[in-house]
C-alpha positions in Angstrom: -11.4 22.6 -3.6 -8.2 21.1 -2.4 -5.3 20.8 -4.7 -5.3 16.9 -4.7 -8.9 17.2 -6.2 -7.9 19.7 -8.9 -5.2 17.4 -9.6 -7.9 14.6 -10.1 -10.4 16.9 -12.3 -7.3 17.4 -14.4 -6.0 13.8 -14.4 -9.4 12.7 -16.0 -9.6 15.4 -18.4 -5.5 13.8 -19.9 -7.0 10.2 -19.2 -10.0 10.7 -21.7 -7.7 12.1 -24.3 -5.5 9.3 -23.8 -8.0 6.8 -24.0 -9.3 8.2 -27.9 -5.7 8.0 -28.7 -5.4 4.4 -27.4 -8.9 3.5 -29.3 -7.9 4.6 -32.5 -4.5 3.1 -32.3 -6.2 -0.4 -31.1 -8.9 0.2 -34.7 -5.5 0.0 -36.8 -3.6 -2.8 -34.9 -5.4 -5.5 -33.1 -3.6 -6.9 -31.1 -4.1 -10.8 -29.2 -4.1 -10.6 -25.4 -1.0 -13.2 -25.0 2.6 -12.5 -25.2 4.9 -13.5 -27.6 6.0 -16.2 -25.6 2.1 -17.4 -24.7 2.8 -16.0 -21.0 -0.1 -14.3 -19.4 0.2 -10.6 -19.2 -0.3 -9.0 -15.8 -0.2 -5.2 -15.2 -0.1 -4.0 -11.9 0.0 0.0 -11.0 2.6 -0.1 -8.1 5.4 -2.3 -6.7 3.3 -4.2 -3.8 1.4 -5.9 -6.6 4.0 -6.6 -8.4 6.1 -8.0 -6.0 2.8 -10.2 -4.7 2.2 -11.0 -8.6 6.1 -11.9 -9.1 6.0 -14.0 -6.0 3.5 -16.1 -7.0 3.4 -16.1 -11.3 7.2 -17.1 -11.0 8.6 -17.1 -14.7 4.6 -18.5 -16.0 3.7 -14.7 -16.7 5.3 -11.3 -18.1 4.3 -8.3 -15.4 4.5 -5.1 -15.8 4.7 -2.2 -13.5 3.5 1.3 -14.4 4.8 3.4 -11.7 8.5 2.8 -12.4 11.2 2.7 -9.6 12.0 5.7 -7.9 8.5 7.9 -8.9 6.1 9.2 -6.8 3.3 7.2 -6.5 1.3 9.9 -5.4 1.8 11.9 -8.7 1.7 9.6 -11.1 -0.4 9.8 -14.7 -0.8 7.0 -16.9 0.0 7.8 -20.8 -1.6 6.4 -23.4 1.0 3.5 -23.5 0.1 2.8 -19.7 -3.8 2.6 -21.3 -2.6 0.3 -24.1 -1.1 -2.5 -21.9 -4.0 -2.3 -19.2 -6.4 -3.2 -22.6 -3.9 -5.6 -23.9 -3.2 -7.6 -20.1 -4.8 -11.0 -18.7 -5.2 -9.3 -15.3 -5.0 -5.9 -14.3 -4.2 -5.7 -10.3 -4.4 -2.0 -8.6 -4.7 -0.7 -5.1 -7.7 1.5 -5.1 -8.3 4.6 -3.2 -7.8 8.1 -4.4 -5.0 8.0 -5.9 -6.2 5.4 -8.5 -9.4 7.1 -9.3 -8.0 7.2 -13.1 -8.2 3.8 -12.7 -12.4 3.4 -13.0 -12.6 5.9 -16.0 -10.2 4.3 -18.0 -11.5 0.6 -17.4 -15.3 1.7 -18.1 -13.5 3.4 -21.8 -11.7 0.8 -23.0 -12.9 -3.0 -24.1 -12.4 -5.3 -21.0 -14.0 -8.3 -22.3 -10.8 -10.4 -21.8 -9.2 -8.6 -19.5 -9.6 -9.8 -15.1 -9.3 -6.8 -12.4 -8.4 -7.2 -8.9 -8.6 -4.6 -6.5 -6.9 -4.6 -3.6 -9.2 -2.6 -1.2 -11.5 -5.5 -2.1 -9.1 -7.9 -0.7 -9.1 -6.4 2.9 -10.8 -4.7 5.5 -10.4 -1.1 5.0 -9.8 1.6 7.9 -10.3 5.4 7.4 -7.7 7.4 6.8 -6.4 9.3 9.9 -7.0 13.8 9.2 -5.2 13.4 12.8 -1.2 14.9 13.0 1.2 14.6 15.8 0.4 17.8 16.9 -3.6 16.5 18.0 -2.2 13.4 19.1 -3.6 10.3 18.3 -7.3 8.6 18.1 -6.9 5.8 16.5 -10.4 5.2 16.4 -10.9 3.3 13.3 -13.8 2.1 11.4 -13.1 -1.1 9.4 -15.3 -2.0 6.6 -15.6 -5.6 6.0 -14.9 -6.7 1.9 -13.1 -10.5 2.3 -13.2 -12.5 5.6 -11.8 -15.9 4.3 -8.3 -15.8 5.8 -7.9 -17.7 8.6 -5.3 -15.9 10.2 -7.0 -13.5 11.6 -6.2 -12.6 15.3 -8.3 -11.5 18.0 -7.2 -7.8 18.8 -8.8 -7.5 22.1 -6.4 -9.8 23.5 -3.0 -8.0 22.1 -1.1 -5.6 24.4 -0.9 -2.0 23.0 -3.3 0.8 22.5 -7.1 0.1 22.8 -8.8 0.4 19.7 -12.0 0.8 19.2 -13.4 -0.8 15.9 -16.6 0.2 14.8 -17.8 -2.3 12.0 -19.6 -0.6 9.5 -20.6 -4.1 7.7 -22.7 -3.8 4.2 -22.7 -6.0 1.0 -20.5 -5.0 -2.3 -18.2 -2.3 -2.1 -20.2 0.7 -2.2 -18.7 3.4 0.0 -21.9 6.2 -0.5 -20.3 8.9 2.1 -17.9 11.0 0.4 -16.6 12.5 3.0 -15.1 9.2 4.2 -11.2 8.2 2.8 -10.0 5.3 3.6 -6.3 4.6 3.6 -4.8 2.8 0.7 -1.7 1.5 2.4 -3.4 -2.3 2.5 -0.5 -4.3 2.4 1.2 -2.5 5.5 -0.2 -5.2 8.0 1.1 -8.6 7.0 -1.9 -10.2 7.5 -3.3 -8.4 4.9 -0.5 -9.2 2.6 -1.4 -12.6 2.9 -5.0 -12.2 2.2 -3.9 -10.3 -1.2 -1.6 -13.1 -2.0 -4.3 -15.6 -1.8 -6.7 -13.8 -4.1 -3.9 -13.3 -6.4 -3.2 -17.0 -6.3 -6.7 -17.5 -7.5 -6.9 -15.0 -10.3 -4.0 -16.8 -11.3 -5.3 -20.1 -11.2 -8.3 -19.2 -13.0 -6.7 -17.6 -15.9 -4.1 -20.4 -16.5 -5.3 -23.5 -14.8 -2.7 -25.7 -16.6 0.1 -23.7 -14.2 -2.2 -23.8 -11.2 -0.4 -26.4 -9.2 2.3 -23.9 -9.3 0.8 -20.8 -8.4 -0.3 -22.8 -5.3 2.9 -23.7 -4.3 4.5 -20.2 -4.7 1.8 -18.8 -3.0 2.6 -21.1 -0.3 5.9 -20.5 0.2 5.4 -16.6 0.1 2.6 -16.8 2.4 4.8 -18.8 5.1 7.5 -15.6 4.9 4.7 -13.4 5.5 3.8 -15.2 8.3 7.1 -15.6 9.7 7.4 -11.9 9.5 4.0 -11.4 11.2 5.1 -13.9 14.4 8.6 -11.8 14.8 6.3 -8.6 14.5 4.4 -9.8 17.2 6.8 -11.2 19.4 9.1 -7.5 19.2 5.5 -5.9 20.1 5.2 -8.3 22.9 8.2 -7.0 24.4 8.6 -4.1 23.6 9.3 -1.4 26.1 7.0 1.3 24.4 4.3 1.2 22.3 4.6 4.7 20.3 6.2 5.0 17.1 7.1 8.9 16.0 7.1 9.8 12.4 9.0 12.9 11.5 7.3 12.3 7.8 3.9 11.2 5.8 2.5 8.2 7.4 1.3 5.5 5.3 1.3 2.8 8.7 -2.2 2.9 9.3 -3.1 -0.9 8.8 0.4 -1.7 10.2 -0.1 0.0 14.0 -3.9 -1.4 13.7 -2.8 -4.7 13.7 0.3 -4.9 16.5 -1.8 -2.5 19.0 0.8 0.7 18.4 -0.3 4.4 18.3 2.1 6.9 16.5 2.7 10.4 16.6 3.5 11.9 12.9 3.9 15.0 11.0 1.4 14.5 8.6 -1.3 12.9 8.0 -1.8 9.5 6.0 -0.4 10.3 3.0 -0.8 13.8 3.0 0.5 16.5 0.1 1.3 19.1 2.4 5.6 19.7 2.4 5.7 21.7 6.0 4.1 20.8 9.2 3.8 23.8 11.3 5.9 25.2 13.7 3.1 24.5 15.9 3.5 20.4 14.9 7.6 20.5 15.4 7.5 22.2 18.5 4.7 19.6 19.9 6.5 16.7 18.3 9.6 17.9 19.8 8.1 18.1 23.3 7.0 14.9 22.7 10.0 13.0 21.7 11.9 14.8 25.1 9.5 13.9 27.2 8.9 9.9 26.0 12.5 9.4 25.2 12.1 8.2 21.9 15.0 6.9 20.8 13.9 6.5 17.2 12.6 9.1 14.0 10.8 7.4 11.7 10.8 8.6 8.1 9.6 6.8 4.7 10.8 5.4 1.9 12.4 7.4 -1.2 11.8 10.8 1.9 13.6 14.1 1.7 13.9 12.8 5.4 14.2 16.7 6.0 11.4 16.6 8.9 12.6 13.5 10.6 16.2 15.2 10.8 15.0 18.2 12.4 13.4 16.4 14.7 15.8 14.4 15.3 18.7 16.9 15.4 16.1 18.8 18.0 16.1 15.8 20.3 19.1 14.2 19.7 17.6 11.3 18.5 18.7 8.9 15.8 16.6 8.6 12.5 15.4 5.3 10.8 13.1 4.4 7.5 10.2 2.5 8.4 9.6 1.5 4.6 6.3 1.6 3.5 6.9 -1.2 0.5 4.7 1.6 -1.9 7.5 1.9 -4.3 11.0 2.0 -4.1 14.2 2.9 -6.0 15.7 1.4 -9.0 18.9 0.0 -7.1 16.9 -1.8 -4.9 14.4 -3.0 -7.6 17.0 -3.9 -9.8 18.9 -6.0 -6.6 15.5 -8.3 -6.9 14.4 -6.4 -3.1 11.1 -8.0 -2.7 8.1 -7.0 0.3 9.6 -9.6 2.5 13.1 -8.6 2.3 11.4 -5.1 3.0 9.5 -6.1 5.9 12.9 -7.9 7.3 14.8 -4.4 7.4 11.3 -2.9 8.9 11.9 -5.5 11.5 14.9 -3.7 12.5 13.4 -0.4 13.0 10.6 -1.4 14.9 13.1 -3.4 17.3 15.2 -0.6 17.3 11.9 2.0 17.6 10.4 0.5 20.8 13.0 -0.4 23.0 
């Protein structure tokens, strides 16, 4: 059994403690699902739903994020004051995935009567995550399961320049995923596109819950979704261009859904969002070889990294290293500076210009 599972097994043994705790706490004070200032209450898990949420509440709801600034999203644990605001919230938004398996046992514990969930692996199509390292090299043959088809932005893939990829649709009703063997990657709101489909079902939530505001939440979500796809057509037109197509991670890589949409393969030292801390000597030395003979001008590491892979790669090579940020959290500076995922995306902009040339 691999550590990450242990970790879960554990995880679910705290959550059910915390959720008695929270029960008997909510027995002695009952508490009205509204704020003190009659603002809906949204409670997200991690910063891309809060920024989504943000951009599109505006100052009609109070939301709050459980994985503060600067944590690992990966290790998180919710306390029992987590629990009591996920009972206590309008609408409850999470990503999904492994990492949020606490998420299921503590919404079928607790009363959700009045409370909305959104998912975001329900929002998109999801791809399987990659087991594949630099070191293999790359087969990005994905298989995307179909959940939401509504947005119209969708592009035709066959027709991009870049890698081939071969997309076998594995289509089926609800969201029942019956092979465990299959993990899909969690990083949704890497691609733009899907960005925009997760704003759009956030809109609605929104909508349905306060209808009085909903003229507003449309026009936010508006506005947002025209950055998004501003930062999608620069995206594409860098791609277009570009004089490579291969982007090197010295680092975890959580860019899945972002090289599935622009057609790029990628080379990385672990993979998805692996817990391992050393690639191999094996992995360097092939990554190594790889950067030399490609010429890649660029190392790739993530946000809130030790960066200590991508600067041994890069101080191999003598290559230059760059943070492809992720958007999954980010540190309190930044969040406190009002950074948002377009302003993110913007800088990522930079790297990938700077990546492919």
């Amino acid at each position: 059994m691999s550590k990450k599972k242990v970790g879960i097994i554990a995880l679910i043994i705290i959550i059910i403690s915390a959720v008695v705790m929270v029960f008997a706490y909510g027995i002695k004070n009952k508490q009205v699902v509204v704020s003190e200032d009659d603002k809906m209450k949204i409670v997200v898990t991690s910063f891309p739903q809060y920024d989504f949420a943000r951009a599109v509440a505006g100052d009609k709801a109070n939301i709050q994020m459980l994985i503060k600034p600067g944590v690992e999203t990966h290790s998180y644990e919710p306390t029992p004051d987590d629990i009591q605001k996920i009972q206590n919230a309008d609408l409850f938004i999470y990503t999904g995935g492994e990492n949020d398996e606490w998420v299921e046992g503590i919404l079928d514990s607790i009363d959700t009567s009045s409370l909305k969930t959104l998912k975001l692996e329900d929002c998109v199509d999801l791809i399987e995550e990659d087991e594949t390292v630099g070191l293999e090299g790359v087969e990005t043959h994905s298989h995307s399961h179909n959940h939401d088809h509504d947005d119209e932005h969708d592009h035709d893939h066959d027709n991009e320049e870049g890698h081939d990829h071969d997309h076998d649709e594995d289509e089926h009703d609800g969201h029942n995923h019956s092979s465990t063997d299959i993990e899909y990657d969690e990083h949704v709101w890497t691609s733009p596109l899907n960005a925009i489909k997760i704003v759009k079902k956030i809109n609605a939530e929104l909508d349905k819950i306060d209808s009085k505001n909903a003229d507003t939440f449309d026009n936010n979500a508006e506005k947002y979704i025209s950055e998004i796809k501003d930062i999608d057509s620069q995206i594409r037109d860098i791609v277009k261009h570009a004089k490579r197509k291969t982007l090197v991670f010295g680092d975890r890589f959580p860019f899945k859904y972002f090289v599935e949409e622009y057609g790029l393969d990628y080379k990385a030292a672990f993979p998805g969002c692996s817990d391992e801390m050393e690639p191999s000597a094996e992995t360097v030395s092939y990554l190594v070889n790889f950067i030399r003979k490609e010429n890649i001008p660029v190392v790739l590491y993530v946000e809130l990294s030790n960066q200590k892979v991508a600067d041994t790669l890069a101080n191999e090579t003598g290559t230059k290293t760059m943070c492809l940020n992720s958007a999954h959290n980010l540190s309190q500076q930044d969040f406190d500076k009002g950074v948002t995922y377009v302003s993110i995306m913007k800088e990522n902009i930079k790297t990938l210009k700077a990546a492919l040339q």
